[in-house]
N, C-alpha and C positions, 0 to 999 in steps of 0.2 A: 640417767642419774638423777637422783632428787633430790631438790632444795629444799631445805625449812621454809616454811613463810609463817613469821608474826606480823601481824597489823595492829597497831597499836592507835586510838582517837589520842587526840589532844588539844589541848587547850590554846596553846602560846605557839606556833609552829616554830618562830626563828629559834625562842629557847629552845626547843626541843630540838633540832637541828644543829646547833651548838653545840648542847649535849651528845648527842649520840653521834656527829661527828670527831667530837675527842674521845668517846669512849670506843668508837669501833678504827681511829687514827686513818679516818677517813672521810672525806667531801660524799654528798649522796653522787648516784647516778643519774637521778630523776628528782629534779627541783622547780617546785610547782608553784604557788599562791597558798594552795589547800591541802597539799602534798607534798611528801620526800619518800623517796626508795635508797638504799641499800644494796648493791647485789655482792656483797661478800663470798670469797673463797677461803676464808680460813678464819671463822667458820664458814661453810658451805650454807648461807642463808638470805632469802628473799626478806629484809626487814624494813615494813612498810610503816610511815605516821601520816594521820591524816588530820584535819579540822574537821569533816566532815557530818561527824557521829557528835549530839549537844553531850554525851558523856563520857569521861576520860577514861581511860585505862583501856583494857584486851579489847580488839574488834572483834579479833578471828585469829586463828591458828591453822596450817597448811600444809601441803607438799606443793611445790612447782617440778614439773618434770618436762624431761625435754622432748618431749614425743607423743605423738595420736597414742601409740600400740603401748605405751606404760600409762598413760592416762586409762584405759582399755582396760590393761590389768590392775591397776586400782581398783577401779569401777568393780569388775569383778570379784574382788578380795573380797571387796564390803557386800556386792550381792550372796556370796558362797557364805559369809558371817552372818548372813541374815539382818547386815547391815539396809534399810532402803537411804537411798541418796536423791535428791534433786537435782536433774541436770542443766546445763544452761549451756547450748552450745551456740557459739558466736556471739557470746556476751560480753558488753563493752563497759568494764569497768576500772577504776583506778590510772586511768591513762592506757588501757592495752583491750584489744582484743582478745578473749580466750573462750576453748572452750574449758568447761568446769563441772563439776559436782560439790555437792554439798552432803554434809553429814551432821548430827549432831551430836556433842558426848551427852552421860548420862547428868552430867552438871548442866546441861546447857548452852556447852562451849561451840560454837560455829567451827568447823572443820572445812575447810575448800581444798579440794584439788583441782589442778588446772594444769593445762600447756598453752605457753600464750602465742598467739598468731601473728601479731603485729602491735606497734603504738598506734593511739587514737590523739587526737589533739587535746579532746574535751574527758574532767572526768570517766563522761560515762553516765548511762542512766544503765540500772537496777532493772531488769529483765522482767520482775513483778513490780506489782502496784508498793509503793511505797509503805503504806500499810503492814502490809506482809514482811520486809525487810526486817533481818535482827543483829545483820552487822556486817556494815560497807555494803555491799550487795549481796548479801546473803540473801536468801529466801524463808520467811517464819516456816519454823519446824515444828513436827508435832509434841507435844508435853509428854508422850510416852516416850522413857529410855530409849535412846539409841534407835527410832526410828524417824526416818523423815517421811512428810508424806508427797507424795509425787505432785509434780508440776510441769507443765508445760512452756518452757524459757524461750527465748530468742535470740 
């Protein structure tokens, strides 16, 4: 089954935290220094904030799913669309292991899908050169619509 994931930057974490624990009438699950997670059942949403990013607002938009073989079928979806994606498998980002893909919309928007493997203690480092990043661990995409250009992740 799949999860929404929004990841949101921000500026103030504790405000932000405050926030969107009375708006979602809930404590995070994962409360960090530089980070807070979310893992809501109604709605059914992975909703991430981070300090990480120096600009506020959207980092990235997502699906989490709970499996190798729907990760797989993702993947596939957006191949069959003529979508390309970058992958990153055993990528340690946001506190967790996953593996992932990346897509781009035609705005620009950072797309991840992922299934995650385990917690990590630390952040996380970014699978590319810091450089190349365009949101949380994204990987920079190419400026043509809807495609990304391939990468070699770890």
């Amino acid at each position: 089954m799949r999860r929404f994931h929004v990841h949101v930057s921000v500026t103030d974490l504790p405000q932000s935290i405050g926030f969107y624990s009375k708006l979602f009438g809930a404590e995070p699950t994962v409360s960090k220094t530089d980070y807070a997670k979310w893992m809501l059942d109604d709605p059914r949403i992975n909703f991430a904030i981070s300090t990480r990013e120096g600009k506020a607002g959207l980092n990235h938009l997502g699906f989490q799913v709970d499996s190798a073989d729907e990760l797989t079928q993702l993947r596939e979806q957006a191949q069959k669309a003529d979508i390309a994606a970058v992958e990153e498998l055993g990528a340690t980002c946001c506190y967790a292991k996953s593996d992932k893909h990346w897509i781009e919309d035609p705005q620009g928007i950072a797309w991840e899908t992922f299934h995650t493997l385990g917690d990590i203690p630390v952040f996380g480092a970014p699978a590319v050169k810091a450089e190349q990043a365009s949101a949380c661990c994204a990987p920079k995409v190419s400026a043509i619509p809807v495609k990304v250009q391939s990468a070699c992740c770890g």
